[in-house]
C-alpha positions in Angstrom: -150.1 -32.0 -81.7 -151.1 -34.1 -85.1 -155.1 -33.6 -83.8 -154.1 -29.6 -83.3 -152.3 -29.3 -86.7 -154.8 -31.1 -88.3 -157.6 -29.0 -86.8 -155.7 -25.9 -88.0 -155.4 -27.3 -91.8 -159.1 -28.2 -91.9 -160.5 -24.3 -90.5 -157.8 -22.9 -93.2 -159.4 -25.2 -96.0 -162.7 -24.0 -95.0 -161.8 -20.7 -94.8 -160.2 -20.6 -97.8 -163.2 -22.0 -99.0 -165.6 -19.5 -98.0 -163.7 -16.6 -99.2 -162.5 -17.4 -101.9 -163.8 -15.5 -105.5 -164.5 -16.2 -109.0 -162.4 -13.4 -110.4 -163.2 -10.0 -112.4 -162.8 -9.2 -116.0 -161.9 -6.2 -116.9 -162.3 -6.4 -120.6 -166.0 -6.9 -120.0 -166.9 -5.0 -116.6 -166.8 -2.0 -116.3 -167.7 -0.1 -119.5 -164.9 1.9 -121.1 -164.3 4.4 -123.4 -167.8 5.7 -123.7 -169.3 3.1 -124.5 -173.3 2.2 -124.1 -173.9 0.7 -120.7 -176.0 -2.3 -120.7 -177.9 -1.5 -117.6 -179.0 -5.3 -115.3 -180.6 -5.2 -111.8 -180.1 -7.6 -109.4 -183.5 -8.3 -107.4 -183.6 -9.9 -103.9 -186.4 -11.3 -101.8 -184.7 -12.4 -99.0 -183.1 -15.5 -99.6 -183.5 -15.7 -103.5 -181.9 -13.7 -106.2 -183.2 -12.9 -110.1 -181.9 -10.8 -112.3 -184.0 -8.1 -114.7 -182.5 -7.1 -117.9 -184.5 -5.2 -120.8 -186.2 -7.2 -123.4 -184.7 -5.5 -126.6 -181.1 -6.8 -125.8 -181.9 -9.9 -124.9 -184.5 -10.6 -128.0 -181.6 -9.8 -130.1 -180.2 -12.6 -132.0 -181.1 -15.8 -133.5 -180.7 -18.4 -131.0 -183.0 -20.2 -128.5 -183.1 -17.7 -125.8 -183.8 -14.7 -128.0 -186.8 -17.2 -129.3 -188.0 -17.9 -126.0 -188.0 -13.8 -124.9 -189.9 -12.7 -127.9 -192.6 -15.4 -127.4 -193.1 -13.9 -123.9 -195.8 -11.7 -123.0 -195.7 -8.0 -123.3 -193.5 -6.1 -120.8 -190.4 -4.2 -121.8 -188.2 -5.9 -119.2 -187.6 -9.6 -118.4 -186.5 -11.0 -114.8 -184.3 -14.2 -115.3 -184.0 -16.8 -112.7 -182.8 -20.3 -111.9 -184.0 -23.0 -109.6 -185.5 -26.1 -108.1 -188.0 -27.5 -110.8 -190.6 -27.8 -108.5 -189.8 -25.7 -105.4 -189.5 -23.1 -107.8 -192.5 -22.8 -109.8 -194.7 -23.5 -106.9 -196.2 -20.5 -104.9 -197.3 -21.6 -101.8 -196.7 -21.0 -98.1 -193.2 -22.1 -97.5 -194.3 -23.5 -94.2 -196.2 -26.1 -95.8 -193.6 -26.3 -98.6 -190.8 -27.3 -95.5 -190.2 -30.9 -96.6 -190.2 -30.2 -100.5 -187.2 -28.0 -99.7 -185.4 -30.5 -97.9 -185.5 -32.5 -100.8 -184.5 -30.0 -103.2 -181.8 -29.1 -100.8 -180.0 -32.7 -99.9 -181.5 -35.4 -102.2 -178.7 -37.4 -103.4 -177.4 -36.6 -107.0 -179.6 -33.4 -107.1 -182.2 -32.3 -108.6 -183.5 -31.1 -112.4 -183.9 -27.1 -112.6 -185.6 -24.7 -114.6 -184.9 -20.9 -115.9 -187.6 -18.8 -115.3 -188.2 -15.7 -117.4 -191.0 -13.5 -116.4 -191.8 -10.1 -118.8 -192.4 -7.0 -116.6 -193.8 -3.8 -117.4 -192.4 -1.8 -114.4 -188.9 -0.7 -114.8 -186.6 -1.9 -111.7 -185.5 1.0 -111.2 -188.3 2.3 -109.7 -187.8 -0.7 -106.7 -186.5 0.1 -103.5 -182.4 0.2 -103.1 -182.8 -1.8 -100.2 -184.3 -4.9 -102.7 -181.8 -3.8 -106.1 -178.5 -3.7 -106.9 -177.9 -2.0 -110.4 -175.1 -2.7 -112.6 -173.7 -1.5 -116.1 -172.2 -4.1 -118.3 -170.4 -3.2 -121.4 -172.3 -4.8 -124.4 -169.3 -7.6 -124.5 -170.3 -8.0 -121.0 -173.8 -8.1 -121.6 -173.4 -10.6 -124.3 -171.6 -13.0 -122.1 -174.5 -12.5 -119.4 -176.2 -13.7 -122.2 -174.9 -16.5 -123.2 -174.3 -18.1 -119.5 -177.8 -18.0 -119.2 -178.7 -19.6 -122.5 -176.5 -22.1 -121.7 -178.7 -23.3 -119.2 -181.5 -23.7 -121.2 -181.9 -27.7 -122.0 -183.2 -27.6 -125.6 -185.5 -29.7 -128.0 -184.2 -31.7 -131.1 -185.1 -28.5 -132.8 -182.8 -26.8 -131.0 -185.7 -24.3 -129.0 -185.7 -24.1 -125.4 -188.3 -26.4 -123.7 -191.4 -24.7 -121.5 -192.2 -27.3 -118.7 -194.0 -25.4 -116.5 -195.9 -21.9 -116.2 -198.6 -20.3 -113.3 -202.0 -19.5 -113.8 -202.7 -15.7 -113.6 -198.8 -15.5 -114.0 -196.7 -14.3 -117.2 -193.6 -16.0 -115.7 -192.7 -18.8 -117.9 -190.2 -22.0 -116.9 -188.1 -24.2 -119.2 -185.9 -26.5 -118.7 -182.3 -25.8 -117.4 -179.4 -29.4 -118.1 -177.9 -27.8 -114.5 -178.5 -29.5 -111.0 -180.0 -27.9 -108.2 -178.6 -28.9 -105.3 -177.2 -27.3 -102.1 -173.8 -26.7 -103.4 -175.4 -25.2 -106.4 -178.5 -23.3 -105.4 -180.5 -20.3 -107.1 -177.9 -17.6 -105.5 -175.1 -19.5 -106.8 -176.5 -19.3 -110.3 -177.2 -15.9 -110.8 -173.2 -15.3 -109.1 -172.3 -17.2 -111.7 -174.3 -15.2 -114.4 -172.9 -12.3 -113.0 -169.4 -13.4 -113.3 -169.7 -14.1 -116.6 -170.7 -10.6 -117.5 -167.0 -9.2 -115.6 -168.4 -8.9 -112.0 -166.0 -10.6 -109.0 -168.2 -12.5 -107.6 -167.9 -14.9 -104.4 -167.9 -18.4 -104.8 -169.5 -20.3 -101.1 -170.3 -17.4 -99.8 -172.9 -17.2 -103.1 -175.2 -19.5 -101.4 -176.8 -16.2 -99.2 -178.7 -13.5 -101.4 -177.0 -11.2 -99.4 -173.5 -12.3 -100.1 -174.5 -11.8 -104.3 -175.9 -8.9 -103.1 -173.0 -7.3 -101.5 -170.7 -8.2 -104.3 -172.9 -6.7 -107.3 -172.6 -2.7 -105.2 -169.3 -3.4 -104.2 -168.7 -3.9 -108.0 -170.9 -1.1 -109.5 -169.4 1.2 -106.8 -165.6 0.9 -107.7 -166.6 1.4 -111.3 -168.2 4.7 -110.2 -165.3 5.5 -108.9 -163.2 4.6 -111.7 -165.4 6.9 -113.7 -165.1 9.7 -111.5 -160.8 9.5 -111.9 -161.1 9.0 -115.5 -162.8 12.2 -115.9 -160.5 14.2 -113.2 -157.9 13.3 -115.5 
């Protein structure tokens, strides 16, 4: 009976841990009262999220990460992501890349990371559905988007963001991140947590699959649709 009940207790705790959610906030997601969406794209390869977000609002400001987007290359929106300092950058075939992920995946006390951003001309809209999830932020939302990812940045005694690494042929540039890549903080856990901080629910385990962030960010956008939709039935 004790090895039964204990059995039971461990599959709740891990399914309560798989489910569970980092919650919403409605003051900042969705948009009310007519005011200017902020519009972000979620992008997915597969197994790896990155946001896009247009230039102009994030070089607003005075701060390191406005610095670091207006130094960027042309291209009116900017695709932000997180990860693995080296896995990351590199652009190799992954199967030769197999044991270099097992390291960024398990090695004891984790790893250092980087934020990518990478200015793109082409507007994500124009990307297939099946690849983007689209949401509008309020600009309170947007700004604490914002500021989650600046937070990330690891910065000089100047106070600037710090460029480690960057591709040839490649706009994309990486700086530093203080976060820990790890595998119970990887790149899809990252951008759920970016997300979050701009009002979306957002899953917390579960973040680990692109699919999973994906999922969340149209479940999100949808209900807000259709919170617009009542509001103007009324």
């Amino acid at each position: 009976m004790l090895i039964r009940w204990s059995c039971a207790v461990l599959v709740g705790l891990l399914a309560g841990l798989w489910t569970a959610q980092r919650p919403d906030h409605p003051a900042l997601f969705p948009p009310h009262g007519g005011q200017a969406a902020i519009v972000v794209h979620l992008l997915d390869n597969g197994f790896h999220t990155d946001l896009a977000a247009p230039r102009a609002a994030l070089a607003g400001g005075d701060d390191p990460l406005a610095w670091a987007v207006r130094a960027l290359p042309p291209g009116d929106w900017v695709r932000i992501g997180w990860g693995d300092a080296v896995f990351y950058v590199e652009q190799g075939p992954i199967s030769s890349r197999l044991q270099d992920g097992a390291r960024a995946f398990f090695r004891p006390g984790g790893n250092p990371s980087v934020v990518m951003l990478d200015p793109d001309p082409v507007d994500p809209a124009r990307l297939s559905e099946a690849t983007r999830a689209t949401v509008r932020l309020s600009p309170a939302g947007f700004a604490a988007l914002r500021a989650r990812v600046a937070s990330s940045l690891r910065l000089d005694a100047e106070g600037r963001a710090v460029v480690v690494a960057s591709r040839p042929g490649d706009d994309a540039v990486f700086y530093a991140s203080h976060e820990t890549f790890w595998v119970g903080h990887l790149c899809n856990h990252w951008t759920a947590e970016v997300l979050n901080a701009g009002g979306l629910p957002m899953p917390m385990v579960r973040s680990l699959r692109s699919s999973a962030v994906m999922r969340a960010a149209r479940t999100a956008e949808q209900r807000a649709a259709e919170l617009d939709l009542r509001g103007a039935g009324d």
